[in-house]
Backbone as XML, in Angstrom:
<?xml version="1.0"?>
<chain id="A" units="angstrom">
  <residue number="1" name="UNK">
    <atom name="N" x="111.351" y="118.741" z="107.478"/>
    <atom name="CA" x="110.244" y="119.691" z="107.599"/>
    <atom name="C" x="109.057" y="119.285" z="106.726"/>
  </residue>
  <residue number="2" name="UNK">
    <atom name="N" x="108.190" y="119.613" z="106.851"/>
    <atom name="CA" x="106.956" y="118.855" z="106.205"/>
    <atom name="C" x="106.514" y="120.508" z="105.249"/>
  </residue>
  <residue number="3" name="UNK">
    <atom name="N" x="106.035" y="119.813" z="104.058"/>
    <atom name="CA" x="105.940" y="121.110" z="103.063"/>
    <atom name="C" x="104.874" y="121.661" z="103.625"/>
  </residue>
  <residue number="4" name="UNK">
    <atom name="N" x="104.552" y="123.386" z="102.500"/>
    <atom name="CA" x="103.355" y="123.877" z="102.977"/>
    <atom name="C" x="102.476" y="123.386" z="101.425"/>
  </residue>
  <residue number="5" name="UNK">
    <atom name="N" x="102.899" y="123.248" z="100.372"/>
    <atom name="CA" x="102.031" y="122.659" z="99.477"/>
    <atom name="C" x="102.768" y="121.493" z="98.631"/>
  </residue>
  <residue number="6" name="UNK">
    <atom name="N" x="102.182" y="120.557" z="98.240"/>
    <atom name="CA" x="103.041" y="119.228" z="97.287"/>
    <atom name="C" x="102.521" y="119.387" z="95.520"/>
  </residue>
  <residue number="7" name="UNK">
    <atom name="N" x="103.151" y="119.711" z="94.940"/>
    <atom name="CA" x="103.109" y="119.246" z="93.475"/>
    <atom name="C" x="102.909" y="117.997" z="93.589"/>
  </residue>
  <residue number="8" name="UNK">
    <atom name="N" x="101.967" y="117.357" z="92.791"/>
    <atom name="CA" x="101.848" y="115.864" z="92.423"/>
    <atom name="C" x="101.633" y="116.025" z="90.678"/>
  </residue>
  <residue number="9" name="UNK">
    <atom name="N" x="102.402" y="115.405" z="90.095"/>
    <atom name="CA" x="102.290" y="114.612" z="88.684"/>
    <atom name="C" x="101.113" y="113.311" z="88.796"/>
  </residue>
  <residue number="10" name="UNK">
    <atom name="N" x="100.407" y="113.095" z="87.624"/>
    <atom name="CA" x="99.746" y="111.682" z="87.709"/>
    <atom name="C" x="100.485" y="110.875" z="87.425"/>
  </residue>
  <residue number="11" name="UNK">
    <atom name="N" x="101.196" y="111.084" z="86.209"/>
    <atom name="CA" x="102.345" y="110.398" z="85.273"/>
    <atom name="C" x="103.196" y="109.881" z="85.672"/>
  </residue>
  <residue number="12" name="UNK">
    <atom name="N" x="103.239" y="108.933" z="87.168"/>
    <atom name="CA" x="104.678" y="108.927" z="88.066"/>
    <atom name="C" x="105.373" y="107.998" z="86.925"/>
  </residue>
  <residue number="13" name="UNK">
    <atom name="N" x="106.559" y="107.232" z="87.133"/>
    <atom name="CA" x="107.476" y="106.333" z="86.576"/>
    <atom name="C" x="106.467" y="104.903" z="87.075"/>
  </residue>
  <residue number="14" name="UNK">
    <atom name="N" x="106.709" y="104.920" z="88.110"/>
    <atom name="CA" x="106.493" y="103.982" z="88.849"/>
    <atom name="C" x="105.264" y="103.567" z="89.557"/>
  </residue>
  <residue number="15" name="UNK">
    <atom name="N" x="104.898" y="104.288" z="90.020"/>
    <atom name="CA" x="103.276" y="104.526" z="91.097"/>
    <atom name="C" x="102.354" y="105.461" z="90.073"/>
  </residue>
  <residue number="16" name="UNK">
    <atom name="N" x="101.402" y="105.178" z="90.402"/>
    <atom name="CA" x="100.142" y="105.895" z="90.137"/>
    <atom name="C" x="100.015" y="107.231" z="90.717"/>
  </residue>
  <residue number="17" name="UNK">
    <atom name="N" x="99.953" y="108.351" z="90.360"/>
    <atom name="CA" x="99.868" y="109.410" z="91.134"/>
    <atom name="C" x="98.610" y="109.943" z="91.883"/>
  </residue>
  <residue number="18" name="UNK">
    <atom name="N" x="97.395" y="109.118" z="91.284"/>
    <atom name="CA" x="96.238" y="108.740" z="91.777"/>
    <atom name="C" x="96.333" y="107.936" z="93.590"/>
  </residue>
  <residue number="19" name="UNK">
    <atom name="N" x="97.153" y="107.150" z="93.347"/>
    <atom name="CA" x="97.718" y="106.275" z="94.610"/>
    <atom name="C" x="98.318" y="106.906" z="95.306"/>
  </residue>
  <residue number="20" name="UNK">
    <atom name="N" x="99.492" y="108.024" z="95.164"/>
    <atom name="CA" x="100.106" y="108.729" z="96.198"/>
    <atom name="C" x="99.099" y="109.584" z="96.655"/>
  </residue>
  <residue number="21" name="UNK">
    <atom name="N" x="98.018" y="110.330" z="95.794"/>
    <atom name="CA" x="97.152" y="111.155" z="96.015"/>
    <atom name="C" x="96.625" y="110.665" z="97.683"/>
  </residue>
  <residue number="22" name="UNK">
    <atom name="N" x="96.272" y="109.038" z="97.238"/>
    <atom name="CA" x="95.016" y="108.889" z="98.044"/>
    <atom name="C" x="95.986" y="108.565" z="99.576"/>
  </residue>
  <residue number="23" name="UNK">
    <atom name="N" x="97.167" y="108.115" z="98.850"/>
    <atom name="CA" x="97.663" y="107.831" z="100.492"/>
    <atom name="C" x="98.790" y="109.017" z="101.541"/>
  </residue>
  <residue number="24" name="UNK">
    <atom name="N" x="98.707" y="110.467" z="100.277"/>
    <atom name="CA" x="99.313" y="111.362" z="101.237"/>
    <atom name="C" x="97.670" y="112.066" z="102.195"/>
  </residue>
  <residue number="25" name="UNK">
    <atom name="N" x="96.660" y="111.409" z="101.418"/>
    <atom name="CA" x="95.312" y="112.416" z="102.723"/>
    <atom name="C" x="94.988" y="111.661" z="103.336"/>
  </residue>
  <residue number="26" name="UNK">
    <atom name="N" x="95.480" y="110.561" z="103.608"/>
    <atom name="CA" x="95.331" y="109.475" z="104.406"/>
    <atom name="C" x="96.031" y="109.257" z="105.400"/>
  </residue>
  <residue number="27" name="UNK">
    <atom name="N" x="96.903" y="109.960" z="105.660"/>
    <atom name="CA" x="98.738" y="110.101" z="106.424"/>
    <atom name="C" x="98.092" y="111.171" z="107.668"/>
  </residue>
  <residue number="28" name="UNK">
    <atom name="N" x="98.273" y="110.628" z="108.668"/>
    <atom name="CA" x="97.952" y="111.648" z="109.869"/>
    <atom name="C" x="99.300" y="112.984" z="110.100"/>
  </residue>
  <residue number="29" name="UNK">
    <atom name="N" x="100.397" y="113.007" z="109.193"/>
    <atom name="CA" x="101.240" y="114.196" z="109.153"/>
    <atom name="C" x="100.364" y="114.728" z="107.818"/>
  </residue>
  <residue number="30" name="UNK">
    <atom name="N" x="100.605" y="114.084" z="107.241"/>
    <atom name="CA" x="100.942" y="114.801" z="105.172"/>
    <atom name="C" x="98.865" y="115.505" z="105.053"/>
  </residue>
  <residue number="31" name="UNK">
    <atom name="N" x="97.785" y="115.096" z="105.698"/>
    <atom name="CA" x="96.876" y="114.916" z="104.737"/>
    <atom name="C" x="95.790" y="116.526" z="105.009"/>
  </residue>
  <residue number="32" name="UNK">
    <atom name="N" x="96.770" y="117.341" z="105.300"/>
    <atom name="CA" x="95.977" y="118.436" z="105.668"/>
    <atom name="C" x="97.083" y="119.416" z="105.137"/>
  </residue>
  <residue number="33" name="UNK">
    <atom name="N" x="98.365" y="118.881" z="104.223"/>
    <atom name="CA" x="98.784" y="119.638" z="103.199"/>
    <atom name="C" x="97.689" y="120.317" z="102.064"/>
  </residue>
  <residue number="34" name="UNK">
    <atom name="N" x="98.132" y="121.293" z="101.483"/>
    <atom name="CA" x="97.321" y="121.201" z="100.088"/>
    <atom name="C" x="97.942" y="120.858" z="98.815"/>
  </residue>
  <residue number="35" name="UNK">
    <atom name="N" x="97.386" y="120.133" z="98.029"/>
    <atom name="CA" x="97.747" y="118.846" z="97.351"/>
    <atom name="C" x="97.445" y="119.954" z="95.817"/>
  </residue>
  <residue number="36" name="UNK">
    <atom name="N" x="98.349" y="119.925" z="95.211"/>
    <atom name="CA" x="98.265" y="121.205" z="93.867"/>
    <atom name="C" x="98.519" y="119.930" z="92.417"/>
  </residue>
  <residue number="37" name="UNK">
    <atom name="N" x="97.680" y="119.069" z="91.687"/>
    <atom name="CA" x="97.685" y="118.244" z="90.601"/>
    <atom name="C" x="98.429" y="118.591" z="89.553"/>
  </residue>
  <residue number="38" name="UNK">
    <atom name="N" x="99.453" y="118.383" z="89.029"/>
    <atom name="CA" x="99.939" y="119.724" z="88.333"/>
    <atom name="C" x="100.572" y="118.583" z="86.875"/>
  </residue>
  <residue number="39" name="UNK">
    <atom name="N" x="99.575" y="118.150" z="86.094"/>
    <atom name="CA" x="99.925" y="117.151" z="85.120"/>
    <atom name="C" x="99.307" y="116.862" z="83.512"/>
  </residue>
  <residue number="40" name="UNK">
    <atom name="N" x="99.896" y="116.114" z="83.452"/>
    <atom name="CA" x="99.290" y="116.981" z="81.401"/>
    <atom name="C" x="98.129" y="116.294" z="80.879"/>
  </residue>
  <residue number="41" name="UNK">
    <atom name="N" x="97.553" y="115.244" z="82.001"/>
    <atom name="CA" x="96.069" y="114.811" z="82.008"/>
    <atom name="C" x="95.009" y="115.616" z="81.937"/>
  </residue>
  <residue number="42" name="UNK">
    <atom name="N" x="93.930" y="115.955" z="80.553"/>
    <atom name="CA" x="93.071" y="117.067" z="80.991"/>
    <atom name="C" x="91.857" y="115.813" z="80.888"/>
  </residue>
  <residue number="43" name="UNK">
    <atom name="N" x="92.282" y="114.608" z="81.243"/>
    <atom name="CA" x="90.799" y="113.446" z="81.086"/>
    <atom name="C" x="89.816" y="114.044" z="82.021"/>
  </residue>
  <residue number="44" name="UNK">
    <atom name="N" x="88.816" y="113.874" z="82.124"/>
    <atom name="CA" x="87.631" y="114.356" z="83.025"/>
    <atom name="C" x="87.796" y="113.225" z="84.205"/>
  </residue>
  <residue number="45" name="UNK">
    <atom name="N" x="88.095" y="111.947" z="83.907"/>
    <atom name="CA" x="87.889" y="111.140" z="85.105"/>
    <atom name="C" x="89.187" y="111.344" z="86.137"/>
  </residue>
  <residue number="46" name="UNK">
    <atom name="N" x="90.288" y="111.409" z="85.317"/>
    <atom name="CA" x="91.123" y="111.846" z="86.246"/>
    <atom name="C" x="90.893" y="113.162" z="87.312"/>
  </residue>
  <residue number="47" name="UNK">
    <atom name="N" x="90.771" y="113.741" z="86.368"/>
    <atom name="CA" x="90.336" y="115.484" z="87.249"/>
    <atom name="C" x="89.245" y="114.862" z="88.667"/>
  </residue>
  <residue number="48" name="UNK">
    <atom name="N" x="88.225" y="114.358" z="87.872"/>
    <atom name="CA" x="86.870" y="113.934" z="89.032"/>
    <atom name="C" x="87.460" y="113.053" z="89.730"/>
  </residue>
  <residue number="49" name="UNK">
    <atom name="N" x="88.436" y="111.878" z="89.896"/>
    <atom name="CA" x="89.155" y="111.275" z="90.672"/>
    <atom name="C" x="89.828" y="112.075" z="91.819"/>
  </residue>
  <residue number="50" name="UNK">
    <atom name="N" x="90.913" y="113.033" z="91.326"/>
    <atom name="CA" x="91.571" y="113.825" z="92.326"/>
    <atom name="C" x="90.933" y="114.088" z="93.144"/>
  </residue>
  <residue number="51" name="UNK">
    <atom name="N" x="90.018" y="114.988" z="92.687"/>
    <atom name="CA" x="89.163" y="115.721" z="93.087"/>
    <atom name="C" x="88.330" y="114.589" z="94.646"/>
  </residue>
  <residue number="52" name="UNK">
    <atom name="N" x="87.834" y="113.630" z="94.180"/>
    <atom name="CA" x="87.352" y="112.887" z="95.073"/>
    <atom name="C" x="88.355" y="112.486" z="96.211"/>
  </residue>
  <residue number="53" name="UNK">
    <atom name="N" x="89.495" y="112.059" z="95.565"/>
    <atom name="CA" x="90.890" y="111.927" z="96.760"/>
    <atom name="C" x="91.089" y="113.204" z="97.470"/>
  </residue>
  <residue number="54" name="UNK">
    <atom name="N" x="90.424" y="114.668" z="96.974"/>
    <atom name="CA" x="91.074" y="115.477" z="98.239"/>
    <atom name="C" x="92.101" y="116.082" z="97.552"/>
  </residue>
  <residue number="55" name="UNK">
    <atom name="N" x="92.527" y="116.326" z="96.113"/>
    <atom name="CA" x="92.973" y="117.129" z="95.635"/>
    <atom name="C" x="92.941" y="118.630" z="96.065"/>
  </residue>
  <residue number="56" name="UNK">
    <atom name="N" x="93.281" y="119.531" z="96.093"/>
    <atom name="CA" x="93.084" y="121.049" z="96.420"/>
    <atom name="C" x="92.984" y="121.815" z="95.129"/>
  </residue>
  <residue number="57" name="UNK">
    <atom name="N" x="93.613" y="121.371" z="93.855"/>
    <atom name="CA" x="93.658" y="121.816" z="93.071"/>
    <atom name="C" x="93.836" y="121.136" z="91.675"/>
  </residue>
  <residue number="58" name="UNK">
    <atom name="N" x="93.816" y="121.471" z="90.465"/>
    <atom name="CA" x="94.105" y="121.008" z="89.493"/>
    <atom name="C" x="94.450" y="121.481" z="88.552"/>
  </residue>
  <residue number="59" name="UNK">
    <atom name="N" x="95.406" y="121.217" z="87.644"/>
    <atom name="CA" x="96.327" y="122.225" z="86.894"/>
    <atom name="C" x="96.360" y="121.109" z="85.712"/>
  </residue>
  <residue number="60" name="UNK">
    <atom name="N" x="96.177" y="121.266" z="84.182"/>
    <atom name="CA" x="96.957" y="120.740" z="83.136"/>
    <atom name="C" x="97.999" y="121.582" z="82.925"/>
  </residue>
  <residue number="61" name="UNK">
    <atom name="N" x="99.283" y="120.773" z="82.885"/>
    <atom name="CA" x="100.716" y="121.510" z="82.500"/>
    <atom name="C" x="100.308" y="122.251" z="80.726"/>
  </residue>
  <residue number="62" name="UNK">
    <atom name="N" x="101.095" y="122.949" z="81.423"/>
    <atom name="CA" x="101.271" y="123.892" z="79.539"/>
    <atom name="C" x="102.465" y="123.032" z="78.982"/>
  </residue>
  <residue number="63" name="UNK">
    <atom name="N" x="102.204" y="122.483" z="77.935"/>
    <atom name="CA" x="103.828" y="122.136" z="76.880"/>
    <atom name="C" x="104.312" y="122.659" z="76.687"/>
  </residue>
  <residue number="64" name="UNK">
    <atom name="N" x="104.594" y="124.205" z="76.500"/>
    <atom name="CA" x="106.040" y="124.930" z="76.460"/>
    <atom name="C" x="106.411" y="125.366" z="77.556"/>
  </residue>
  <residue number="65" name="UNK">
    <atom name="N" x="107.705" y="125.120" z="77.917"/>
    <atom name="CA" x="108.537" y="125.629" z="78.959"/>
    <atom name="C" x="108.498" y="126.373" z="79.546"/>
  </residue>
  <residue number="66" name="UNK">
    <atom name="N" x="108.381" y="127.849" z="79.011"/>
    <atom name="CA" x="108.313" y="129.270" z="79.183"/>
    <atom name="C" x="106.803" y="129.048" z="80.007"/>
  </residue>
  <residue number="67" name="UNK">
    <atom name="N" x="105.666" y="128.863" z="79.378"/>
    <atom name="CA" x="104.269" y="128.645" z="79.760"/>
    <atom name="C" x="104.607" y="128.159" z="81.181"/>
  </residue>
  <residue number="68" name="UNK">
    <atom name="N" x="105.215" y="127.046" z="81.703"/>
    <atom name="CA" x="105.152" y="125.425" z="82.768"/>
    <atom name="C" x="106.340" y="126.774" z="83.571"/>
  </residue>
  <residue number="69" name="UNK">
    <atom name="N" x="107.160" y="127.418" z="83.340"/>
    <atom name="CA" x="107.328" y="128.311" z="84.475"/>
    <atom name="C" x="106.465" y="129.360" z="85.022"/>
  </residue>
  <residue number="70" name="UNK">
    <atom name="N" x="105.581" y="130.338" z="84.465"/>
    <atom name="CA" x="104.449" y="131.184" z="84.525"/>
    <atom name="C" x="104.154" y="130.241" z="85.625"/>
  </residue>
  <residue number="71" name="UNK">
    <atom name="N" x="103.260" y="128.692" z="85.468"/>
    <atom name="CA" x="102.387" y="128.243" z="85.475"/>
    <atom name="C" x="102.939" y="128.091" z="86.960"/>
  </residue>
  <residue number="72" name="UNK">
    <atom name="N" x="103.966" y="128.028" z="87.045"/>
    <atom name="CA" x="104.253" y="127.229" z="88.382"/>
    <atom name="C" x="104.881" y="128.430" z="89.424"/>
  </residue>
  <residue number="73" name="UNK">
    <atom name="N" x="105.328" y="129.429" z="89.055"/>
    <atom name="CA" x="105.401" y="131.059" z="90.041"/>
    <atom name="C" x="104.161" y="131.031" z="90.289"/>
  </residue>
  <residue number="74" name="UNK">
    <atom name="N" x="102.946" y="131.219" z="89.183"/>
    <atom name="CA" x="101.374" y="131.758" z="90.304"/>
    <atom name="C" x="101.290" y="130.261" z="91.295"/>
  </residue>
  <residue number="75" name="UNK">
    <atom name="N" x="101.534" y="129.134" z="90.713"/>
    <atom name="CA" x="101.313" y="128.662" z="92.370"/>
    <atom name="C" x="101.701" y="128.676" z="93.337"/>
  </residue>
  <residue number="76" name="UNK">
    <atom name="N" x="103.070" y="129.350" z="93.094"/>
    <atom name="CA" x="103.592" y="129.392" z="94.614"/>
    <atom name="C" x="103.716" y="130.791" z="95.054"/>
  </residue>
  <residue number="77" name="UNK">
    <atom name="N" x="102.871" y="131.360" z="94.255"/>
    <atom name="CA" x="102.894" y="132.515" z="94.437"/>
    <atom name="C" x="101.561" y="133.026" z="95.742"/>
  </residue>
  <residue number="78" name="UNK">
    <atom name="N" x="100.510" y="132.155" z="94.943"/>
    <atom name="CA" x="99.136" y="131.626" z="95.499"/>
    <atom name="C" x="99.291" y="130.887" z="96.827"/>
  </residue>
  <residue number="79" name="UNK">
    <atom name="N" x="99.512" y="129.544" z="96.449"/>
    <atom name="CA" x="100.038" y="128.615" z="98.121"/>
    <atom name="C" x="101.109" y="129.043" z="98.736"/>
  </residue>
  <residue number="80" name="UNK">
    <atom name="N" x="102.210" y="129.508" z="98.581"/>
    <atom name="CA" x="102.797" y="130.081" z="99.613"/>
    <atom name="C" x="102.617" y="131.340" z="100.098"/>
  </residue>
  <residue number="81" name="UNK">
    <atom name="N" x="102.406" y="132.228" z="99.077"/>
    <atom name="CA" x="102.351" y="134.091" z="99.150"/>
    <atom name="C" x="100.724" y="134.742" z="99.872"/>
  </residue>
  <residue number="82" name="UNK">
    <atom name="N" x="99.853" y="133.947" z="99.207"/>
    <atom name="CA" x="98.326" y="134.767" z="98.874"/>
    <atom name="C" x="97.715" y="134.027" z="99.873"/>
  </residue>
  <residue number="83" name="UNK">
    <atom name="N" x="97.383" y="132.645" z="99.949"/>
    <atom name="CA" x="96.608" y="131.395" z="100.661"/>
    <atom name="C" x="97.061" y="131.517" z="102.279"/>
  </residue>
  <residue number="84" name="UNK">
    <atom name="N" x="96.151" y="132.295" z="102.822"/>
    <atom name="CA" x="95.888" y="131.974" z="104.394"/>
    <atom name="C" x="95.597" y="130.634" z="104.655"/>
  </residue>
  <residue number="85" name="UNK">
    <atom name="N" x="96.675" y="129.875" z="105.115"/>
    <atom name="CA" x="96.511" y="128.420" z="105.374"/>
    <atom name="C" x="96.169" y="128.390" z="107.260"/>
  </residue>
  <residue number="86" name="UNK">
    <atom name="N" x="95.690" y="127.142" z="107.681"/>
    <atom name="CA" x="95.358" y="127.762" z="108.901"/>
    <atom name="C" x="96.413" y="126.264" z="109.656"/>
  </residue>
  <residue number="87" name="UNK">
    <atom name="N" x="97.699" y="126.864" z="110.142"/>
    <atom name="CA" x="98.631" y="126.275" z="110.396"/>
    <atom name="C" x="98.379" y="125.932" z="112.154"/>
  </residue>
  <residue number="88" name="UNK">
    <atom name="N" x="98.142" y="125.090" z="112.718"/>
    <atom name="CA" x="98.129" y="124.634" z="114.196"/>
    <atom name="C" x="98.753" y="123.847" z="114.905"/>
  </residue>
</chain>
């Protein structure tokens, strides 16, 4: 099933999360997801990067735990619950 929103980290292990960015809005399934940045980068170029890839959103993670759950119910509270997505 194809999601209704993707968490992306920048911080991958392996890949650039900048790079998955650019090649999930590039994907004739994936690129009309909404794409939620959700990473402990608050650099400005990163942010203005996403942002240029087609990000939907941008989030610096909170460092405490307790905070990074809050943080992550309003988004799916938002993209799945609140956000009239226009599904076709």
């Amino acid at each position: 099933p194809v999601p209704m929103v993707i968490l992306l980290d920048l911080k991958l292990p392996k890949v650039d999360g900048l790079e998955v960015l650019k090649a999930l809005k590039s994907h004739p399934v994936y690129n009309t997801i909404p794409i939620v940045v959700l990473t402990s980068s608050g650099d400005d170029r990163d942010i203005s990067q996403a942002y240029q890839l087609g990000a939907n959103s941008y989030i610096v993670k909170p460092v405490n735990f307790d905070k990074f759950n809050e943080v992550a119910a309003q988004i799916e509270l938002y993209w799945i619950g609140l956000n009239v997505a226009d599904i076709r």
